[in-house]
Every structure is written in structure tokens, then in C-alpha cells.
N, C-alpha and C positions, 0 to 999 in steps of 0.2 A: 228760275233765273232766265231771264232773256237774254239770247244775243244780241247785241249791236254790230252792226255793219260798221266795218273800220274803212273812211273813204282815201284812198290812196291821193296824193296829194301831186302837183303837177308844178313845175318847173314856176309856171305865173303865180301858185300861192307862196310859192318861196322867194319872191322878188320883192326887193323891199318896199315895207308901204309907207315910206316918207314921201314917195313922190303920187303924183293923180291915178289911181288906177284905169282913167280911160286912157293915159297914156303907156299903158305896159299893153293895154288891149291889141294895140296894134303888132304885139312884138311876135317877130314867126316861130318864136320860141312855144309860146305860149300854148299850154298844153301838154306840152311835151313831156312826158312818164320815165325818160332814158336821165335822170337826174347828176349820176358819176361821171354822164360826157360832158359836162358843163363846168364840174373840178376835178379835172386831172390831176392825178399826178405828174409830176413836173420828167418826168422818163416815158409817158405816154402820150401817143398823137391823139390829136383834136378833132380831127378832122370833120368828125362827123358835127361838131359844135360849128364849127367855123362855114360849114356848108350850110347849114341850116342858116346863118345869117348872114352867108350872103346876099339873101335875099330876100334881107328883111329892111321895111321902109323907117324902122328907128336906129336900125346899126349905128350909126354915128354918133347920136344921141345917144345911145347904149351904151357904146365907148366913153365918152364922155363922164356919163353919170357915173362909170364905176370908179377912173379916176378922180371925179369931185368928192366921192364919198369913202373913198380906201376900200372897194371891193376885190374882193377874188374869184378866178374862176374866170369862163369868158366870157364877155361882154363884148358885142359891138364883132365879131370875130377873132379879139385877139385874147392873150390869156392875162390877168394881171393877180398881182401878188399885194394886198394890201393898196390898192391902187395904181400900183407903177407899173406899166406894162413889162414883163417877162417875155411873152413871146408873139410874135406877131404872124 
């Protein structure tokens, strides 16, 4: 029996692929292995989600896309719930 290598999966393969993937390329997210900072529990800080996109060049478009499509979790720096932003 051989083993297979199980490849551990990073924040950009879980981002949804209805949109261009050159366009998630740019996101500062991207890569990113810490996957639980990105959906909070709604009792727990962000912080470290919300730092990571500050100073990212698609934030706002990030934001956007999760409200256009009812995502959860953060996007863009803030946290939303189904799309509707929860916490900013």
C-alpha cells in the first residue's frame, strides 16, 4: 500500500471559484494556512484577519464580492454573516 501525501489546503483554494482566479491572485490572504482566522466565531477577535487586509490591494473588492454573493467570514477586513456585514 502506498501512502499519499495529503496537500494541506490554503485560504486561496477555499475562495470561491465563480470569480477569475488571476483576480484572487492578488489577494494578501493568499496562502495563508491560519484558515479559523478568517471565520470567527462571532465572541472572538479578528484581528489578525483584518491586519492581514489591510493591506491588501483587493480589500474593497473583497468586501464587495462577499456581499454580492452572501459570503461569511472576512472579507475585505470586515466580518460578514451571509453577506451582511456583522462587524466592521
Amino acid at each position: 500500500m502506498t501512502k499519499t501525501a495529503v496537500q494541506e489546503l490554503t485560504l486561496a483554494d477555499l475562495l470561491p471559484i465563480s470569480d477569475s482566479k488571476d483576480y484572487w491572485q492578488h489577494a494578501a490572504c493568499k496562502g495563508d494556512r491560519n484558515h479559523d482566522a478568517w471565520f470567527p466565531y462571532p465572541s472572538e477577535d479578528f484581528e489578525y484577519a483584518r491586519g492581514i487586509c489591510a493591506g491588501c490591494p483587493i480589500r474593497r473588492e473583497c468586501g464587495e464580492f462577499a456581499s454580492r454573493t452572501g459570503q461569511s467570514g472576512v472579507w475585505g477586513g470586515h466580518e460578514y454573516d451571509r453577506g451582511k456585514m456583522i462587524r466592521d
